[in-house]
Structure formats: C-alpha cells, structure tokens
SETI-586343 format. One record per residue (C-alpha): residue number from 0; x, y negated, z. Coordinates in steps of 0.5 Angstrom, whole numbers. Example, Ala and Ser with C-alpha at 12.3 -4.5 7.8 and 13.67 -1.06 7.14 Angstrom:
+------+-------+-------+-------+
! mido !     u !     v !     w !
+------+-------+-------+-------+
!    0 !    25 !     9 !    16 !
!    1 !    27 !     2 !    14 !
+------+-------+-------+-------+
This chain:
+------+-------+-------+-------+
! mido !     u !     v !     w !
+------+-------+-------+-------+
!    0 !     0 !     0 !     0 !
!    1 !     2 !    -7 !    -2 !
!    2 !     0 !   -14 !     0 !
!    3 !    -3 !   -17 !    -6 !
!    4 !    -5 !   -26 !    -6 !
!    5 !    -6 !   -29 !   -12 !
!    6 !   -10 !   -35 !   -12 !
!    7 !   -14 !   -38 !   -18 !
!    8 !   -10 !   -45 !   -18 !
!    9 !    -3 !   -41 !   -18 !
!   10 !    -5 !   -38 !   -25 !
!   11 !    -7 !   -45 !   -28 !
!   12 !     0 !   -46 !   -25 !
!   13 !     4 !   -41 !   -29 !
!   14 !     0 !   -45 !   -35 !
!   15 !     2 !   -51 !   -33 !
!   16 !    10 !   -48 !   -32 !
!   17 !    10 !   -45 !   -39 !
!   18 !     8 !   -51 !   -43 !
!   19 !    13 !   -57 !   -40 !
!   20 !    19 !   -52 !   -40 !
!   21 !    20 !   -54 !   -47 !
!   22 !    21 !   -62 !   -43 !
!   23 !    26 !   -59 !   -38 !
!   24 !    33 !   -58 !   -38 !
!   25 !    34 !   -55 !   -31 !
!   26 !    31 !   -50 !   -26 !
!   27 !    32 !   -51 !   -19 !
!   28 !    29 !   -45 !   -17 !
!   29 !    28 !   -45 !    -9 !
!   30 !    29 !   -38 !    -6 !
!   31 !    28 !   -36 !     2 !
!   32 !    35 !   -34 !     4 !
!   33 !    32 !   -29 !     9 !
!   34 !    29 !   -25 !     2 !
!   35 !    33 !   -28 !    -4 !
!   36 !    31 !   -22 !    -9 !
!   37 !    24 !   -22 !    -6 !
!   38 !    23 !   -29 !    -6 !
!   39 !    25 !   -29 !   -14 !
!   40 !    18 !   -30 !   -18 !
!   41 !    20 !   -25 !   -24 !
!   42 !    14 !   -29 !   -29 !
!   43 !    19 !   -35 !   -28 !
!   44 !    25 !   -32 !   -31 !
!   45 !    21 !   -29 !   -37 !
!   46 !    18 !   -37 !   -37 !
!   47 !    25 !   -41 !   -37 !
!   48 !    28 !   -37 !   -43 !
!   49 !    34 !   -40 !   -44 !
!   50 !    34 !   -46 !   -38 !
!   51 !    39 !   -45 !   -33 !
!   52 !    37 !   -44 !   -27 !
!   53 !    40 !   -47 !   -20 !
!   54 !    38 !   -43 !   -14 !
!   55 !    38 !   -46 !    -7 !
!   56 !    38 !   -40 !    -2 !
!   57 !    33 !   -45 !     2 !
!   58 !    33 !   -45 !    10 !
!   59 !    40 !   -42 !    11 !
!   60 !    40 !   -45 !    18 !
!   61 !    35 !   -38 !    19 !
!   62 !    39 !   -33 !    15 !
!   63 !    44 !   -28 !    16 !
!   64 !    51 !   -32 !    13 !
!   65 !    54 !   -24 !    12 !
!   66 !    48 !   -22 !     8 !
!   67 !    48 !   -29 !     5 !
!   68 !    55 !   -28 !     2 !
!   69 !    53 !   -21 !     0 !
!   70 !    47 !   -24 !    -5 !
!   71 !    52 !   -30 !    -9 !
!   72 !    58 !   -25 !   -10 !
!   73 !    53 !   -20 !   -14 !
!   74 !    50 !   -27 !   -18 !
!   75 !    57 !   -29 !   -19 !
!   76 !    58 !   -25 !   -25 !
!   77 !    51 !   -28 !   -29 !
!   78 !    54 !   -35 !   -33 !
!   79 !    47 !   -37 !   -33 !
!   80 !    45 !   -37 !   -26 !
!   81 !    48 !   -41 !   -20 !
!   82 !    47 !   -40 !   -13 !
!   83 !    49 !   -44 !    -6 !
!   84 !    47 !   -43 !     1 !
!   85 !    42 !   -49 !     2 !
!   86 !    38 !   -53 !     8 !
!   87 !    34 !   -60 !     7 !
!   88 !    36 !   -62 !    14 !
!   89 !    43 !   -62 !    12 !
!   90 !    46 !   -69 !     9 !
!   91 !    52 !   -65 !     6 !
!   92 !    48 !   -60 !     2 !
!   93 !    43 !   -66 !    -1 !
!   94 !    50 !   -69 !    -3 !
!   95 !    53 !   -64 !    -6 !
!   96 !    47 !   -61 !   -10 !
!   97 !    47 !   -67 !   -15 !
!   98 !    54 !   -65 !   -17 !
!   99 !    52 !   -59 !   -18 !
!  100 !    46 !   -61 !   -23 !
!  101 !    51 !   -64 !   -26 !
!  102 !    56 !   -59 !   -28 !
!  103 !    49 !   -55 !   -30 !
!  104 !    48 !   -61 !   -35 !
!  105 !    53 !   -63 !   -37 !
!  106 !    51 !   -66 !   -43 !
!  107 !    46 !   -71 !   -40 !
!  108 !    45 !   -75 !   -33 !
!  109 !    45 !   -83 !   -36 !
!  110 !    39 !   -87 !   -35 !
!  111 !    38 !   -86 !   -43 !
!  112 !    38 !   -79 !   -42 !
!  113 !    36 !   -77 !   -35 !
!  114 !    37 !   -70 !   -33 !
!  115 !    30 !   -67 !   -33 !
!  116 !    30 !   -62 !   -26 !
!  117 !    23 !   -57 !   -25 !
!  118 !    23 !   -56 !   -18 !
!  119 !    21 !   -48 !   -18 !
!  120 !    19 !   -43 !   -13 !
!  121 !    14 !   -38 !    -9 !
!  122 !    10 !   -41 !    -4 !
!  123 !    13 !   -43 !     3 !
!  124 !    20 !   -44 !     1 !
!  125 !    21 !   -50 !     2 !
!  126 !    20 !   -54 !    -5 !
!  127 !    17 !   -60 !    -1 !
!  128 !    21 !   -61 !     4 !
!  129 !    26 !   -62 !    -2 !
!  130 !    23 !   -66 !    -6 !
!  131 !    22 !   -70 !     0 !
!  132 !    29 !   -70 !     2 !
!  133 !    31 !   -72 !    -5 !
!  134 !    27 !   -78 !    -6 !
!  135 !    28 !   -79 !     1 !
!  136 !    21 !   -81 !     3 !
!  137 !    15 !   -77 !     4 !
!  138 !    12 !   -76 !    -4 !
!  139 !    10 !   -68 !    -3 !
!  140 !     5 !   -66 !     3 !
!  141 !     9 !   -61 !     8 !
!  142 !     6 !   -54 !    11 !
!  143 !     7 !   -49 !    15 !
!  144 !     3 !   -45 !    11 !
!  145 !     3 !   -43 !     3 !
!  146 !     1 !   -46 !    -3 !
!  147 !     0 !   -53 !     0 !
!  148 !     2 !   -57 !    -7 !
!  149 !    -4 !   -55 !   -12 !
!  150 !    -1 !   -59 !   -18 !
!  151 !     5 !   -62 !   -21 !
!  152 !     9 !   -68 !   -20 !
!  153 !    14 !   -72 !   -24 !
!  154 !    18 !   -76 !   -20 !
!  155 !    25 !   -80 !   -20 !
!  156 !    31 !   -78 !   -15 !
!  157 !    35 !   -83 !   -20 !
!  158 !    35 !   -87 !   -26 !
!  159 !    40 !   -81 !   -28 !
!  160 !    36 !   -76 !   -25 !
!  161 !    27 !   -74 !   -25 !
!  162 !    25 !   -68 !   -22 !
!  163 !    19 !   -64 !   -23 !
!  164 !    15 !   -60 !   -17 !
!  165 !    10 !   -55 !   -18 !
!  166 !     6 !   -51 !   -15 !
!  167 !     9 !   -45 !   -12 !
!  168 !     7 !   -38 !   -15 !
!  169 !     7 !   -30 !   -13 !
!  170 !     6 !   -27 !   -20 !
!  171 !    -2 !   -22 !   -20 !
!  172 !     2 !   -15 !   -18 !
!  173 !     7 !   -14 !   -13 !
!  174 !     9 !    -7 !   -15 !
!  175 !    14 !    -6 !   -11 !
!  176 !    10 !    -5 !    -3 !
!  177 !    17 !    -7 !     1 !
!  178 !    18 !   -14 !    -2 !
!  179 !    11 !   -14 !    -1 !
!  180 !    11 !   -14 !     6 !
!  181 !    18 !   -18 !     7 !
!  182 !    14 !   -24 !     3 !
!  183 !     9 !   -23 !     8 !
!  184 !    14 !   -22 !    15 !
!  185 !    17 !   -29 !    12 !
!  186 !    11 !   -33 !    11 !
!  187 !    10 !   -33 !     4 !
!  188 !     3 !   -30 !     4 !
!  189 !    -3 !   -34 !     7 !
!  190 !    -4 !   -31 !    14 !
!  191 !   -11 !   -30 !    12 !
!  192 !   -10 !   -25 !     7 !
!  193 !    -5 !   -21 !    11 !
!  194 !    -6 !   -15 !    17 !
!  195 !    -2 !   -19 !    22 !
!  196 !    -1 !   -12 !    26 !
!  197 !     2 !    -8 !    20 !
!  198 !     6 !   -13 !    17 !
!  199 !     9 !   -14 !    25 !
!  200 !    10 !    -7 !    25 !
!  201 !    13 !    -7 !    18 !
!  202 !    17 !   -13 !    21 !
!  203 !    20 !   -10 !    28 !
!  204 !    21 !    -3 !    24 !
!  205 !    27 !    -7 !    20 !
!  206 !    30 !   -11 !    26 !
!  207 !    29 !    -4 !    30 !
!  208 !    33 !    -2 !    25 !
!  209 !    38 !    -7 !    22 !
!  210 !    38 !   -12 !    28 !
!  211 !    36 !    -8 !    34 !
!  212 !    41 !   -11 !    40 !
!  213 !    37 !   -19 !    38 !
!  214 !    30 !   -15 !    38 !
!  215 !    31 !   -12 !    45 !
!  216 !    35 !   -19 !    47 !
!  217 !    29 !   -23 !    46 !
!  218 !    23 !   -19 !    48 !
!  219 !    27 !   -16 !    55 !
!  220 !    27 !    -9 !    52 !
!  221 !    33 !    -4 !    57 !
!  222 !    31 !     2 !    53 !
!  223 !    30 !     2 !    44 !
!  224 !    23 !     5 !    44 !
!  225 !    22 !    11 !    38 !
!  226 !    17 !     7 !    34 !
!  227 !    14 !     0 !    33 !
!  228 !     8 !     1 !    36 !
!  229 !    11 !     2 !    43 !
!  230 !    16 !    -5 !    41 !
!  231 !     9 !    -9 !    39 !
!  232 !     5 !    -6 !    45 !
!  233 !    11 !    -8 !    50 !
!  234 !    12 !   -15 !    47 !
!  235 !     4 !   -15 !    48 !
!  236 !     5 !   -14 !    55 !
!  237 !    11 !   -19 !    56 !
!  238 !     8 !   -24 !    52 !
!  239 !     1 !   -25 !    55 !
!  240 !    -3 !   -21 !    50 !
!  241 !    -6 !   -17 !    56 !
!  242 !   -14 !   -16 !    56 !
!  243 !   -18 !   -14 !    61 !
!  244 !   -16 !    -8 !    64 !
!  245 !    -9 !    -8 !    62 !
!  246 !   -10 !    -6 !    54 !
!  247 !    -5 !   -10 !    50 !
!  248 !    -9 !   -14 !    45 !
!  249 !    -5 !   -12 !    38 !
!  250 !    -6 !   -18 !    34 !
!  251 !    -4 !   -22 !    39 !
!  252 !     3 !   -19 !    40 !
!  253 !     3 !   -19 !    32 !
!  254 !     1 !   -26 !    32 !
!  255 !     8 !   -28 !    37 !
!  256 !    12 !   -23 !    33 !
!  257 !    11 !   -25 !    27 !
!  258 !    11 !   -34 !    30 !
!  259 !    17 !   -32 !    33 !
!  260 !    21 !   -28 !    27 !
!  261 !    19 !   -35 !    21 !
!  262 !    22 !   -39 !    26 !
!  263 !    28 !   -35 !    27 !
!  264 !    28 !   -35 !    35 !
!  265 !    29 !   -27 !    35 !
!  266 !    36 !   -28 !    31 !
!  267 !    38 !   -31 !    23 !
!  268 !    37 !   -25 !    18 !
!  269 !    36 !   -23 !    12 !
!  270 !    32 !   -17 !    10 !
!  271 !    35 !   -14 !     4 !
!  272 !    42 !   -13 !     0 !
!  273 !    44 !   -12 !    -7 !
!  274 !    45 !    -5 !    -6 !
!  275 !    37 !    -4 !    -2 !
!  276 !    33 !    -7 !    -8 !
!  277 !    37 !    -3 !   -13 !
!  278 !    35 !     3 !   -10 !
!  279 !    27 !     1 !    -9 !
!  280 !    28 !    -2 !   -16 !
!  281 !    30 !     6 !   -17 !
!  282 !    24 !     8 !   -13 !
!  283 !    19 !     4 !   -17 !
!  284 !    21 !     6 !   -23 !
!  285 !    20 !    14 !   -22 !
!  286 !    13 !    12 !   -18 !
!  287 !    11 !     8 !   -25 !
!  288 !    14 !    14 !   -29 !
!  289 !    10 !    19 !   -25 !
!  290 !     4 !    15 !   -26 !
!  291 !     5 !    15 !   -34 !
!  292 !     7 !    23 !   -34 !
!  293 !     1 !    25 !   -30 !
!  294 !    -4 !    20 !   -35 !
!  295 !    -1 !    23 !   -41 !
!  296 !    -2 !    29 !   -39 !
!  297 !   -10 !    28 !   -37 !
!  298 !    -9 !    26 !   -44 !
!  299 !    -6 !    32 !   -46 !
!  300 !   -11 !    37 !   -43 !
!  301 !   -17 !    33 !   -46 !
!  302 !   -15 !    33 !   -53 !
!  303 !   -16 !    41 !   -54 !
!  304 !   -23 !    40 !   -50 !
!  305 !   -25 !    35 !   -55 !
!  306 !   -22 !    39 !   -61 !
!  307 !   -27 !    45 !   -58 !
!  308 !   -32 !    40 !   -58 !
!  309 !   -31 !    37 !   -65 !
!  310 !   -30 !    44 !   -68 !
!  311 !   -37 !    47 !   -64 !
!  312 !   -40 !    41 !   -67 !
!  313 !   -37 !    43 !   -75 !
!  314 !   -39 !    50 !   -74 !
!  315 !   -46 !    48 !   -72 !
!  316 !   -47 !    43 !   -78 !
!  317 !   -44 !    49 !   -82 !
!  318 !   -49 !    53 !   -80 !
!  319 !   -56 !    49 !   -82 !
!  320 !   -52 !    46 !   -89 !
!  321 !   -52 !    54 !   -90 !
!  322 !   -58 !    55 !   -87 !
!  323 !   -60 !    50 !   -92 !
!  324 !   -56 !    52 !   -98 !
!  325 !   -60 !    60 !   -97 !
!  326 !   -66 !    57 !   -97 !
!  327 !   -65 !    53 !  -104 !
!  328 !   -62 !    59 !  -107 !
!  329 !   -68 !    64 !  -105 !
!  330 !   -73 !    59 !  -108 !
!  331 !   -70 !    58 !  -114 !
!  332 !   -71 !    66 !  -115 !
!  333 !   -78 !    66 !  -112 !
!  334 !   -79 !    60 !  -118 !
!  335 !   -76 !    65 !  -123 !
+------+-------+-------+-------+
C-alpha cells in the first residue's frame, strides 16, 4: 500500500509548467535534503527536457551531513545537474546561490537579458521560503502544510535575475510504496490525506533501524522495543497521549512523532541512500514486471477460449448453411 495525494490544481499546475518551460533557461529545482531522491518530481524531469537543473538540498540544518554527501558524489558525475546543501535561513547559501546561477547560464545575466529561473518542486519543500529570502521581503505565502502556493508568480531578485514560482506538484501515481511513506513522515503529504499511525509507525521503523540511540534518547527509552507498536505506545505514555483508564491513544502518540521528526527535534536524518533507491527502483520494477506476465497470461489463456467460441459458432453457421443448401437440393429434385 502506498500513500497517494494529487489534487485537481497540481494537474492544472504541470500544464502551466509544461507551457512556460519554453521561456525558462534554468530550473531550480528545491528538493527535501531528508529525501532527496523522494522529493524529486519525476514528471518535472520529463518537462524541462534539456533546461538545466539547480538542485537545492533544502532545509539541510535538518538533515544527516554523512548522507548528504553521499546524494552529491552520486550526482557528481551527471553534467546537466548541480547539486548544493542549502538553507534559506542561511546568508551564505543565498549568497553563493547567484553565483552558482550564473555559472549554470553563462550566456545570460545582463539587464537585456535577465537570466530567467523556475523555481520548482513537490509540495512543503521550501519554495516560498526561498523565494521570500531571494527577494528579501514576504512575496509568497509560507506554510507548514503543503500545497500552499496555488498559482505561478513571476518575479525580479535582480535586474539580471527573474525567478518563476510555481505550485508545488506530486505526480498522480506514487509506484514506489516506501518513498510514499517517507513524502508522507517529512510532511509532503497533506496530513488529512494520511493515516497518522501507519506513516508514524513507518517513521520509527526507520529511525529503529537507522538512528536507533537518537530515538531512544528523545523519548527516554532504556531498552529497544521489538516492534514500532510497542515504541509508539511507550512515546503515548511519556508524552501524554494516555486516555482514561490507562489505554494509550495512538493517533495522539502518532501526532507528537510525526511533530517531533519534521522539526528535527529526534535527530537530523536522511531516510535514503543511493544504493537504498537503487535497490527499491529494482523491486518495483520486478513487481511492475510480474504484473505484466501475470495480465499477459490471463490474455493468453482466454484466447483459446474465445477461439473455441468462435469455431463452435463456425460449425453452427456450417450447419444451418448445409441444412439450407440439403433442403435447396431436395426441392429442386421434387421439381423434376
């Protein structure tokens, strides 16, 4: 099972996209540094065609520095994609992000020809709060929740320099299940479309797993439980998600994980490495294969049936076309 959340304005958005990106000489692209291959919009690759692509690991005050470095030594090799670490709350990174602009479009960047940016990416990344930053007053409404910006704005950082928001997009199928759940842990997914206690528990698995001494720091935990369950229930007790009676309200203890993970407060992570999406990218693709054998061979074994079908409905017109052709013949003789 997959968390799935495509809203009718983020289809009229990849129209919008598809028809400016004719106008645009760059993409900046402004991924979650926590899921950076996750928080890539496939669709948006297919879109820009031969644009080149800024992409700003956003929000890297939150995120796993180790992992980080991992994600921009495995784009290091691709000429049409720069990567950077990045944090609008940090001077130096604004800075250093029209030089890098710049170097991306070398042949514009004069007040005759302004270089022409579209500001790009899924929901809840940080678009807003860049474009904000850029301008250096507050041009774009901020949220904590996704899906905020609704439409696209054109706007001036500098003479030399135009930026393009846009609304941010998922794409309408999500066929990988586990980046599905981690757009849903880091908030990418509007919260009314989730089931706190499934993407929670998907959450702890991970950090059980991956950061386990942080998770048991924050939430006062001496021993690792065995399953999510039992770590949810015990941050439902230690966090006042109890109910009367003692039971432990699940959604509530579901509700202060998920809080205390998008606000970093359990410990800066990253949820996936190169060599972790490789290997789901290899398992979808089996599952997607095996789906395809399995139609193809529903296909296969109805086709004799509808051949038996077709020659039992021959023989039958056979049949009354003699029957027809006897009783010609017979009444010609009775003529004679």
């Amino acid at each position: 099972m997959s968390v799935q959340w495509f809203p009718g304005h983020m289809n009229k958005a990849r129209r919008e996209i598809e028809n400016v990106m004719s106008q645009v000489d760059l993409v900046i692209e402004v991924l979650d540094a926590r899921i950076p291959d996750s928080s890539q919009n496939p669709m948006l690759s297919t879109l820009r065609g031969n644009v080149p692509v800024l992409r700003l690991l956003n929000k890297k005050d939150l995120a796993d520095a180790d992992r980080i470095t991992l994600w921009l030594n495995h784009w290091r090799d691709n000429d049409s994609i720069t990567a950077q670490p990045f944090s609008t709350m940090d001077k130096t990174d604004l800075h250093n992000l029209n030089q890098w602009v710049k170097r991306l479009v070398p042949h514009r960047g004069t007040a005759e020809k302004p270089i022409r940016a579209m500001i790009a990416g899924i929901p809840n990344v940080g678009k807003s709060s860049l474009m904000n930053a850029l301008i250096g007053k507050r041009v774009a409404k901020v949220g904590d929740e996704p899906a905020v910006t609704k439409g696209q704005q054109k706007l001036k950082v500098t003479p030399e320099f135009q930026i393009l928001d846009t609304p941010g997009i998922l794409w309408p199928k999500i066929e990988n299940p586990r980046a599905s759940y981690r757009l849903a842990v880091t908030g990418a997914v509007r919260n009314t479309a989730i089931d706190y206690e499934l993407v929670a528990l998907d959450g702890i698995t991970f950090f059980m797993e991956h950061y386990p001494d942080a998770l048991m720091t924050r939430y006062k935990i001496k021993e690792m439980p065995a399953t999510s369950d039992e770590v949810l229930t015990i941050i439902g007790q230690k966090r006042g998600g109890l109910r009367a009676g003692g039971k432990v309200d699940m959604h509530k203890a579901a509700e202060v994980f998920l809080t205390d993970t998008r606000a970093g407060i359990v410990c800066p992570f990253v949820m996936e490495t190169p060599s972790m999406i490789a290997e789901e990218e290899r398992q979808v693709e089996e599952v997607k294969a095996a789906k395809e054998a399995a139609k193809q061979a529903r296909l296969d074994a109805a086709i004799p049936q509808r051949q038996q079908q077709k020659n039992k409905e021959y023989r039958a017109k056979l049949e009354v076309t003699e029957a027809l052709n006897d009783g010609s013949t017979n009444n010609a003789s009775e003529e004679k």
